[in-house]
Biopython code that builds the backbone (N, CA, C, O; Angstrom):
import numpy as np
from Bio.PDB.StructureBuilder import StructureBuilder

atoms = [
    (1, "UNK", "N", (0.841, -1.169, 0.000)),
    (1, "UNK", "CA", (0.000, 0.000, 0.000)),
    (1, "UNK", "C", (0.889, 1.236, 0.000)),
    (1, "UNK", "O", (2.087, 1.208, 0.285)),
    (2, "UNK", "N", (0.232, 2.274, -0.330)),
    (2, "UNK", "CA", (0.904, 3.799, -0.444)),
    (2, "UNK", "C", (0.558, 3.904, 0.232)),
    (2, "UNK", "O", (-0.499, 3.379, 0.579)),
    (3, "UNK", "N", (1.521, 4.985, 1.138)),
    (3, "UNK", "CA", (1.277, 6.022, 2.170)),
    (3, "UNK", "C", (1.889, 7.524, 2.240)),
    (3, "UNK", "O", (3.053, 7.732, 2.585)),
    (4, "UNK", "N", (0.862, 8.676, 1.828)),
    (4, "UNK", "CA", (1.887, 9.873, 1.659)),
    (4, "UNK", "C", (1.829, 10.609, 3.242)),
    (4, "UNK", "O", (0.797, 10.814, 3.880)),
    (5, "UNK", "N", (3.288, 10.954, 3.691)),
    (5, "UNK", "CA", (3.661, 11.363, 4.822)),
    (5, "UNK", "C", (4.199, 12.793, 4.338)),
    (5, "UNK", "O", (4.867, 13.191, 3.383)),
    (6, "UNK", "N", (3.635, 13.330, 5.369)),
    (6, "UNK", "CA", (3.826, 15.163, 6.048)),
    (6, "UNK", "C", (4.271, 15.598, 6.595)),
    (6, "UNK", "O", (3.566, 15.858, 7.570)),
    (7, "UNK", "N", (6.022, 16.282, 6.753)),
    (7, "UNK", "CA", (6.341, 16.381, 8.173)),
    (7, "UNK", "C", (6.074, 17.821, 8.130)),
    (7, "UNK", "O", (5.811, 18.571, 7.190)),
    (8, "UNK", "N", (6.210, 18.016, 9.394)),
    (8, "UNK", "CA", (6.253, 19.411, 9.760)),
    (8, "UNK", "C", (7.633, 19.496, 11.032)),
    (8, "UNK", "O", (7.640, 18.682, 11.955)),
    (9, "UNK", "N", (8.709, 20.556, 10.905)),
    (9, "UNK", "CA", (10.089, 20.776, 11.294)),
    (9, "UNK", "C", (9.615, 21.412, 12.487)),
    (9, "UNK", "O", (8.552, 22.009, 12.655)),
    (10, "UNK", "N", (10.649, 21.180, 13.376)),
    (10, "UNK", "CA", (9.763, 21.915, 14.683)),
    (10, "UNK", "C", (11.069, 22.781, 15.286)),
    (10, "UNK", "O", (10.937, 23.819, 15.935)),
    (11, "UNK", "N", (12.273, 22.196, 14.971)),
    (11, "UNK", "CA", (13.435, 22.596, 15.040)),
    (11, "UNK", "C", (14.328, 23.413, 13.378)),
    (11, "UNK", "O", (13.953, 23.580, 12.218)),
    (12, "UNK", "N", (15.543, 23.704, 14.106)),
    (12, "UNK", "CA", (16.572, 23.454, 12.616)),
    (12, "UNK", "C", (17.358, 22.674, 12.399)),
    (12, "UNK", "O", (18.476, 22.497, 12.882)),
    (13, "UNK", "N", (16.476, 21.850, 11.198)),
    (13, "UNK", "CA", (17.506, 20.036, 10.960)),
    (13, "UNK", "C", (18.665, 20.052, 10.426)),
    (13, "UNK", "O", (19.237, 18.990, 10.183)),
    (14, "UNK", "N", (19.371, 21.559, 10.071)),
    (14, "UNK", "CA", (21.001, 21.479, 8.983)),
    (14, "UNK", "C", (21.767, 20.975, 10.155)),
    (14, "UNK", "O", (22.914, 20.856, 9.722)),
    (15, "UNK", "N", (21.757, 20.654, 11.267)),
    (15, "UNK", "CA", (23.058, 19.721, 11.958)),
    (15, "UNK", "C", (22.538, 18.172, 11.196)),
    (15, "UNK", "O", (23.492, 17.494, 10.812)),
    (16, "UNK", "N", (21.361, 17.658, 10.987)),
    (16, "UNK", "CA", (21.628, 16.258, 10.445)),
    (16, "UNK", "C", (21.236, 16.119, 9.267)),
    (16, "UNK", "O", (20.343, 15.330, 8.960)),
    (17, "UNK", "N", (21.700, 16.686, 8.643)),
    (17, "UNK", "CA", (21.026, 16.566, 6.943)),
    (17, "UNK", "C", (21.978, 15.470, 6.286)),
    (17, "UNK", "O", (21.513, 14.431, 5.817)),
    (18, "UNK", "N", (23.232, 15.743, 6.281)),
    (18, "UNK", "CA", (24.383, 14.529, 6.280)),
    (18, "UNK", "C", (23.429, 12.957, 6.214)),
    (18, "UNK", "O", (23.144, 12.158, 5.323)),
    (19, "UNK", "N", (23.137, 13.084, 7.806)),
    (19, "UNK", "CA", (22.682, 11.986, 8.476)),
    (19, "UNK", "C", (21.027, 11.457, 7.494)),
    (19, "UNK", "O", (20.566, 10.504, 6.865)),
    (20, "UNK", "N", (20.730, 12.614, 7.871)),
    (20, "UNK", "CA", (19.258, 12.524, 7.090)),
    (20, "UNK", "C", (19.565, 11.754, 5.304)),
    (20, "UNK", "O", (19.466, 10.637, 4.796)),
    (21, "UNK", "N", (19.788, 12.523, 5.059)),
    (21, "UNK", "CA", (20.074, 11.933, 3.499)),
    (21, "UNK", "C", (20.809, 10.875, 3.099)),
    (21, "UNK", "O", (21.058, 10.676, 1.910)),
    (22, "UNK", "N", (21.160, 10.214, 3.927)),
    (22, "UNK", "CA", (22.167, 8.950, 4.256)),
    (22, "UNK", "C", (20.999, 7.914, 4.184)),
    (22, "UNK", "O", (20.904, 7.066, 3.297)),
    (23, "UNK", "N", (20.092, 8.082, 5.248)),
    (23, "UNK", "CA", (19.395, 7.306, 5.703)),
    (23, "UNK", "C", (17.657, 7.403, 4.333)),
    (23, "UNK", "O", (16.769, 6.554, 4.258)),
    (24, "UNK", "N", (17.742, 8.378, 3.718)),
    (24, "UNK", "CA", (16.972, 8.398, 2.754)),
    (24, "UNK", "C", (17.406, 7.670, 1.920)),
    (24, "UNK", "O", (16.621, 6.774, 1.610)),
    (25, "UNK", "N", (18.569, 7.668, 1.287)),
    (25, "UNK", "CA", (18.891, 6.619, 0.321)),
    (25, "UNK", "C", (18.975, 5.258, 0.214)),
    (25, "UNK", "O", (19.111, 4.477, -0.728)),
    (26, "UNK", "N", (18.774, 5.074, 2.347)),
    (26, "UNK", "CA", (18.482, 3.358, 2.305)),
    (26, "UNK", "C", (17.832, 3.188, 2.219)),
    (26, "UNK", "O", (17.614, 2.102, 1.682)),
    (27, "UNK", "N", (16.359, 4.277, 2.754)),
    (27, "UNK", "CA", (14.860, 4.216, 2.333)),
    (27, "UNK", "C", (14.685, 3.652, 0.913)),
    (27, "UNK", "O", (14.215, 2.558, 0.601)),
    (28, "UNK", "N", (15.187, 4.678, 0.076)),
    (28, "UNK", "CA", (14.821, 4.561, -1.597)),
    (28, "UNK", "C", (15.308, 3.142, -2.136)),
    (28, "UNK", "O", (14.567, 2.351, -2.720)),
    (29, "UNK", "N", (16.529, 2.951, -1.885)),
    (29, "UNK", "CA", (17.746, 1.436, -1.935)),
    (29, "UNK", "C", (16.444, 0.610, -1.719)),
    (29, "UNK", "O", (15.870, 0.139, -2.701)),
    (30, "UNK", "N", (16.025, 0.447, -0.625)),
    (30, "UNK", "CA", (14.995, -0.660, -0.061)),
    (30, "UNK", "C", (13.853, -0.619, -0.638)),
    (30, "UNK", "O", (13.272, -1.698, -0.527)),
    (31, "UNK", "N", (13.135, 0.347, -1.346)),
    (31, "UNK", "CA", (12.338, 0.586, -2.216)),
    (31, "UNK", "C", (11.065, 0.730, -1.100)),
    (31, "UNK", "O", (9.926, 0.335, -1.350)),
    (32, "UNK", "N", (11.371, 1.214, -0.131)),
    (32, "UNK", "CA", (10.154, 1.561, 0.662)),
    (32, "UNK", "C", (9.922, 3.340, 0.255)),
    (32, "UNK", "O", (8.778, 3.790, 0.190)),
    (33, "UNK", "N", (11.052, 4.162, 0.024)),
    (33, "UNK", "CA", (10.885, 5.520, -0.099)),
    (33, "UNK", "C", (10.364, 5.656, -1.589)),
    (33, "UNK", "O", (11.218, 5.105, -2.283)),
    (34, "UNK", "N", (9.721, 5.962, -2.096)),
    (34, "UNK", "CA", (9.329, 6.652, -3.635)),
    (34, "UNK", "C", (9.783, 8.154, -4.032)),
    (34, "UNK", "O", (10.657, 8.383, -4.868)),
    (35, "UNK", "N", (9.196, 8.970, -3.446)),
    (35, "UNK", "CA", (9.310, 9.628, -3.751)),
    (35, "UNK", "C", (9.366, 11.149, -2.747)),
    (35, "UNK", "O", (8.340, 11.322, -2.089)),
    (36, "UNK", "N", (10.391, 12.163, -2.599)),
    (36, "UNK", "CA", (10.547, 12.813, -2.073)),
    (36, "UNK", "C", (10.877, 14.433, -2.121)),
    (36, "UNK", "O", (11.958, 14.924, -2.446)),
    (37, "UNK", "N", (9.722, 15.121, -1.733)),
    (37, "UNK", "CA", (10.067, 16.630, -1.772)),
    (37, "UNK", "C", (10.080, 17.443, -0.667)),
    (37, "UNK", "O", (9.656, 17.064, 0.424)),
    (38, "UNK", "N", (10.625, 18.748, -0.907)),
    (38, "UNK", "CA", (10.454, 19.292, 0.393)),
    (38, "UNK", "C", (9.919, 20.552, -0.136)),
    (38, "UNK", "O", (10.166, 21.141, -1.188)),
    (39, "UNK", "N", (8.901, 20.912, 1.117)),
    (39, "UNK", "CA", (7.935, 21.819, 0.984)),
    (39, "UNK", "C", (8.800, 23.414, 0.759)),
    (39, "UNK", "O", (9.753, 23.850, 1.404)),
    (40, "UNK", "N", (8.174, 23.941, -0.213)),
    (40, "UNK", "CA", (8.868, 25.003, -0.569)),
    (40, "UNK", "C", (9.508, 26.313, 0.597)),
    (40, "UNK", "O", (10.278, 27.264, 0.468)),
    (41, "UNK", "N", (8.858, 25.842, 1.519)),
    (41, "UNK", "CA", (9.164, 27.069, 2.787)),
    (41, "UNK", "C", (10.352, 26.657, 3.504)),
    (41, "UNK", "O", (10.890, 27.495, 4.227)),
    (42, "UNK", "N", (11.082, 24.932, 3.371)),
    (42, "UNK", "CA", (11.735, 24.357, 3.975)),
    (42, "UNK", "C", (11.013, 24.296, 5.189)),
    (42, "UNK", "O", (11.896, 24.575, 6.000)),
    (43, "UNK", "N", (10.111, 24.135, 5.754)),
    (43, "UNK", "CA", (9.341, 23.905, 6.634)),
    (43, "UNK", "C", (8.898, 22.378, 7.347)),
    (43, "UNK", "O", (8.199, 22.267, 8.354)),
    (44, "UNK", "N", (9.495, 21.239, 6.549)),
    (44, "UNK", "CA", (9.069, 20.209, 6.356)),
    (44, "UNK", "C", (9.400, 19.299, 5.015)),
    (44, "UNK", "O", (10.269, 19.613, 4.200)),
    (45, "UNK", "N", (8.557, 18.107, 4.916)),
    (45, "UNK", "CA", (9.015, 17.362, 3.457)),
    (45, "UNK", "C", (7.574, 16.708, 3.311)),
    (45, "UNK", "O", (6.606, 17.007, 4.010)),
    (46, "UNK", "N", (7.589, 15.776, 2.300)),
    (46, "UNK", "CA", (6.160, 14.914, 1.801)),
    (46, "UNK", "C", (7.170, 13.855, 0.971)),
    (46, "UNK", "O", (8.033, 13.807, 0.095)),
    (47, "UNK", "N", (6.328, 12.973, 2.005)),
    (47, "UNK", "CA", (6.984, 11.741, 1.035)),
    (47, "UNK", "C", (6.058, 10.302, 0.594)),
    (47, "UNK", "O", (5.054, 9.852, 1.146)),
    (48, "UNK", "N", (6.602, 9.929, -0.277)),
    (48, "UNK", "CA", (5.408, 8.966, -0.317)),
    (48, "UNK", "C", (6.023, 7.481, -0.476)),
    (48, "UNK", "O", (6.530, 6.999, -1.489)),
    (49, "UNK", "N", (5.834, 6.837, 0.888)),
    (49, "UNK", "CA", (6.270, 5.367, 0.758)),
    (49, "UNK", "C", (5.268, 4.443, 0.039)),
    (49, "UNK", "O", (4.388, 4.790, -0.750)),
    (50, "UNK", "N", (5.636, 2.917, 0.557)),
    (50, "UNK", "CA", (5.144, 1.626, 0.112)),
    (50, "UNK", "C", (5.664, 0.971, 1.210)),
    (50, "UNK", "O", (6.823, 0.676, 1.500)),
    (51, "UNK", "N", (4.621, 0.796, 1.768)),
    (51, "UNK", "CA", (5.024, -0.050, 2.750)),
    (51, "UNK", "C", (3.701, -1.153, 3.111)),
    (51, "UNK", "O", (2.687, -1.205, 2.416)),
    (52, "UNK", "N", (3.918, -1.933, 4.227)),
    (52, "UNK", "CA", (2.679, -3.159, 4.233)),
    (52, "UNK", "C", (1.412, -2.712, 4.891)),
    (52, "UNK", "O", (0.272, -3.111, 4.652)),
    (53, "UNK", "N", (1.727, -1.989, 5.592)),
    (53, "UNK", "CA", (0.402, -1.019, 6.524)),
    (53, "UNK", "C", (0.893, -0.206, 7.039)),
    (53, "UNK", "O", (2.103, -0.153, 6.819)),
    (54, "UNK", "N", (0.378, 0.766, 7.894)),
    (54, "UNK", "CA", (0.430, 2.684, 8.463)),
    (54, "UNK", "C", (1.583, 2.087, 9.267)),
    (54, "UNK", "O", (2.594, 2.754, 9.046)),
    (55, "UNK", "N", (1.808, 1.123, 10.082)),
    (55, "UNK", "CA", (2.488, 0.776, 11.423)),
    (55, "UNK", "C", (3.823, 0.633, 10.746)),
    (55, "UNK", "O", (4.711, 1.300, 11.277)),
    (56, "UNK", "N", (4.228, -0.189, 9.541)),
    (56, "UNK", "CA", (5.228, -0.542, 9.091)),
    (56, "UNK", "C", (5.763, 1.077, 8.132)),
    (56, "UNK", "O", (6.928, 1.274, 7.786)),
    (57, "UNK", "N", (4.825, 1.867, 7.914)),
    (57, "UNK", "CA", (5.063, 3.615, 7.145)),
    (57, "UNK", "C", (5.806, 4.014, 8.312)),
    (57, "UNK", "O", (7.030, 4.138, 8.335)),
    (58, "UNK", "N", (4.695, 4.295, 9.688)),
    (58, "UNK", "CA", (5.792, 5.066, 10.390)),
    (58, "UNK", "C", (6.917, 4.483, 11.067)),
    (58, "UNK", "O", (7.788, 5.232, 11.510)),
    (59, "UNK", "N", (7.028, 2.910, 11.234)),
    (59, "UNK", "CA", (8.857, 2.234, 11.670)),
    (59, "UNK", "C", (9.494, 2.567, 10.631)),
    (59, "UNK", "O", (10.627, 2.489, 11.106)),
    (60, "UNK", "N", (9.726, 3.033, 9.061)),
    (60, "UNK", "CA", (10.193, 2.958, 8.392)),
    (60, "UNK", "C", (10.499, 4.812, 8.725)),
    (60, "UNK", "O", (11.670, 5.189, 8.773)),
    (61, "UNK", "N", (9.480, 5.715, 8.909)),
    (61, "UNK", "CA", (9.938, 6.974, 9.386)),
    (61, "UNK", "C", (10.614, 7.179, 10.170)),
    (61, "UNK", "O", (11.427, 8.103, 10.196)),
    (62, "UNK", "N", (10.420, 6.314, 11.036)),
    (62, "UNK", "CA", (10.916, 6.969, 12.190)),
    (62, "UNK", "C", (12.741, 6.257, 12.480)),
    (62, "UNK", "O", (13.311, 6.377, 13.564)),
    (63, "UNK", "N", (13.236, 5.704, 11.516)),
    (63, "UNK", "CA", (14.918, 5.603, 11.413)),
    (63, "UNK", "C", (15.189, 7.033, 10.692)),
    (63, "UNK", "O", (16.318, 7.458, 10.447)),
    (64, "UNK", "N", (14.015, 7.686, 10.399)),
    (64, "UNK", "CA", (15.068, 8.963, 9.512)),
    (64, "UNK", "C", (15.760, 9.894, 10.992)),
    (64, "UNK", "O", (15.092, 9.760, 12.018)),
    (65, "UNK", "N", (16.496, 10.412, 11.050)),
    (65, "UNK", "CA", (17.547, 10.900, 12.008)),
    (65, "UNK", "C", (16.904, 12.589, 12.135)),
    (65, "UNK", "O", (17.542, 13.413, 12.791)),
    (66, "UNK", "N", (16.074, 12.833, 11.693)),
    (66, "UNK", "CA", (15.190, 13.969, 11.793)),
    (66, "UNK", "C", (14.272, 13.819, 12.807)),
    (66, "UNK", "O", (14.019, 14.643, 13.686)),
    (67, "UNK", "N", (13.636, 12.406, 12.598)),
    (67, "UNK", "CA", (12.510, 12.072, 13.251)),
    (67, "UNK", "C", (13.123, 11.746, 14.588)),
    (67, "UNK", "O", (12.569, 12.462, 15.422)),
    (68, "UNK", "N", (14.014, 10.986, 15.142)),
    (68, "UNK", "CA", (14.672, 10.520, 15.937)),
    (68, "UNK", "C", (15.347, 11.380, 16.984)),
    (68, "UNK", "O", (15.233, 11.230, 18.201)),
    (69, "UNK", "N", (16.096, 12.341, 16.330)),
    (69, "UNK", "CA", (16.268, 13.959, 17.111)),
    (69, "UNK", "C", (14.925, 15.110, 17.722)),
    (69, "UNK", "O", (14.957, 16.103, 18.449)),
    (70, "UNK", "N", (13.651, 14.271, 16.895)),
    (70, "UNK", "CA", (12.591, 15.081, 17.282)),
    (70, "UNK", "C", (12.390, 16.730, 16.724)),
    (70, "UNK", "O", (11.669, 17.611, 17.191)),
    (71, "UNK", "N", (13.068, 16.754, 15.864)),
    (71, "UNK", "CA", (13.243, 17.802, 14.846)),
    (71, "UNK", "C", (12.182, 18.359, 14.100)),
    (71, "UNK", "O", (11.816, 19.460, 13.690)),
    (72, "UNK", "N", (11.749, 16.905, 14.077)),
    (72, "UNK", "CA", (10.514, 16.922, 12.456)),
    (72, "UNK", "C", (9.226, 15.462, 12.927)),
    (72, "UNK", "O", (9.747, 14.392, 13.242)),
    (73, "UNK", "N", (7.877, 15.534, 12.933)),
    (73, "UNK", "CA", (7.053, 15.050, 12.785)),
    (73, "UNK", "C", (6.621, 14.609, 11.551)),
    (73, "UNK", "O", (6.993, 15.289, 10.594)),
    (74, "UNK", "N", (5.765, 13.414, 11.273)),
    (74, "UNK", "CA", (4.595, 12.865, 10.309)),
    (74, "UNK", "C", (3.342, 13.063, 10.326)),
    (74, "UNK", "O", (2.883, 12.544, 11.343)),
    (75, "UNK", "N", (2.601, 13.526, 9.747)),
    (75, "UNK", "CA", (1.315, 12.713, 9.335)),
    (75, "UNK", "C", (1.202, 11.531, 8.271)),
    (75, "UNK", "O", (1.627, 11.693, 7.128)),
    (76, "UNK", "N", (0.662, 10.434, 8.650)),
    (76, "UNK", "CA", (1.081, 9.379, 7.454)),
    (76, "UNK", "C", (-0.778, 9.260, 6.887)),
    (76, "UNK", "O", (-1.737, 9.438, 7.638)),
    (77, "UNK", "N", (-0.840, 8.992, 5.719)),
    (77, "UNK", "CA", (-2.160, 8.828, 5.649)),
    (77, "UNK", "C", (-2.130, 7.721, 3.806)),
    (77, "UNK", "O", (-1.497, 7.979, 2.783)),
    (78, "UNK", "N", (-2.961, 6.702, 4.060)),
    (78, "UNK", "CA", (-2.928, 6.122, 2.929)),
    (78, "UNK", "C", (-3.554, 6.476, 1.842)),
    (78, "UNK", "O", (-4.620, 7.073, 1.995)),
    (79, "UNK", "N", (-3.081, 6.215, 0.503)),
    (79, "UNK", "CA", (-3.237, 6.827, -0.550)),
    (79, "UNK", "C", (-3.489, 5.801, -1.582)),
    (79, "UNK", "O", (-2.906, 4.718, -1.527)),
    (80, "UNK", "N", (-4.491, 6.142, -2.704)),
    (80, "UNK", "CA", (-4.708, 5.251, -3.765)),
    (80, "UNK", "C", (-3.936, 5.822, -5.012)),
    (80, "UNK", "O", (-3.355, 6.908, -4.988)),
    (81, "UNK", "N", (-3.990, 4.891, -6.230)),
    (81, "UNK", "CA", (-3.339, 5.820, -7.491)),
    (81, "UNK", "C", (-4.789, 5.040, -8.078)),
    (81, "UNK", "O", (-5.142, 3.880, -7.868)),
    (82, "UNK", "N", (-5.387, 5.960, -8.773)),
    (82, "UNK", "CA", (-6.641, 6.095, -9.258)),
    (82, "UNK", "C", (-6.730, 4.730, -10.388)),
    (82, "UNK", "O", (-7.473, 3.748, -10.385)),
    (83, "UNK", "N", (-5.575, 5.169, -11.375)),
    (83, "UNK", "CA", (-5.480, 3.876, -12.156)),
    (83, "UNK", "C", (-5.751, 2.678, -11.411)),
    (83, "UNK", "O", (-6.231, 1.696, -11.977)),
    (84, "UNK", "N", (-5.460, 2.683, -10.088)),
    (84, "UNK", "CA", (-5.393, 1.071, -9.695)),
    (84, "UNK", "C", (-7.009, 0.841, -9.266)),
    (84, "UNK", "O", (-7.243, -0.360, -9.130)),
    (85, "UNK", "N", (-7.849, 1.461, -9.090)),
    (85, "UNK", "CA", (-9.277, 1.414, -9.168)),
    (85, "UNK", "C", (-10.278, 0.461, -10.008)),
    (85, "UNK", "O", (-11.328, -0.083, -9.668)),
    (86, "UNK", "N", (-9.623, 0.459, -11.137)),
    (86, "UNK", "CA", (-10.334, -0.505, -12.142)),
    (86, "UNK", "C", (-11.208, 0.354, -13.180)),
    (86, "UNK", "O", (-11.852, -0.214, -14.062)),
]
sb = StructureBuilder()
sb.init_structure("model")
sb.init_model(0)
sb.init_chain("A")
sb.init_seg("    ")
for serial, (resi, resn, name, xyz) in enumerate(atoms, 1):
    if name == "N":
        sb.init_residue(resn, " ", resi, " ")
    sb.init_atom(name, np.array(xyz, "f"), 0.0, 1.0, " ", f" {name:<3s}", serial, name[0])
structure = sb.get_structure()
């Protein structure tokens, strides 16, 4: 299943961005991360995994080193792609 996640920054994450983006690329590597932007204000990001259910979206968030420092929050919420509707 898709799940598109929302963070919102609560801190300033440039001490782990290093870290952060390290740990995104094992996301993507593992093919749980898809796809990733960050909100134009730098305020946060949106990302949209694949993962098996909401529980396994946010264990998979919550190794990002943003989340872990308490820097940055989720909203995770599941998502369809219309094509797959029928």
């Amino acid at each position: 299943m898709k799940y598109l996640a929302v963070s919102t920054n609560t801190a300033d994450p440039t001490p782990y961005l290093a870290e952060e983006n390290a740990q995104v690329e094992d996301l993507r590597a593992s093919g749980v991360l898809e796809r990733l932007l960050l909100k134009a204000d730098r305020s946060g990001a949106v990302i949209l995994l694949q993962a098996d259910d909401e529980g396994a979206a946010h264990a998979a968030l919550s190794t990002l080193p943003l989340v872990a420092h308490g820097i940055t929050s989720f909203a995770v919420t599941a998502v369809l792609d219309p094509a797959d509707l029928g």
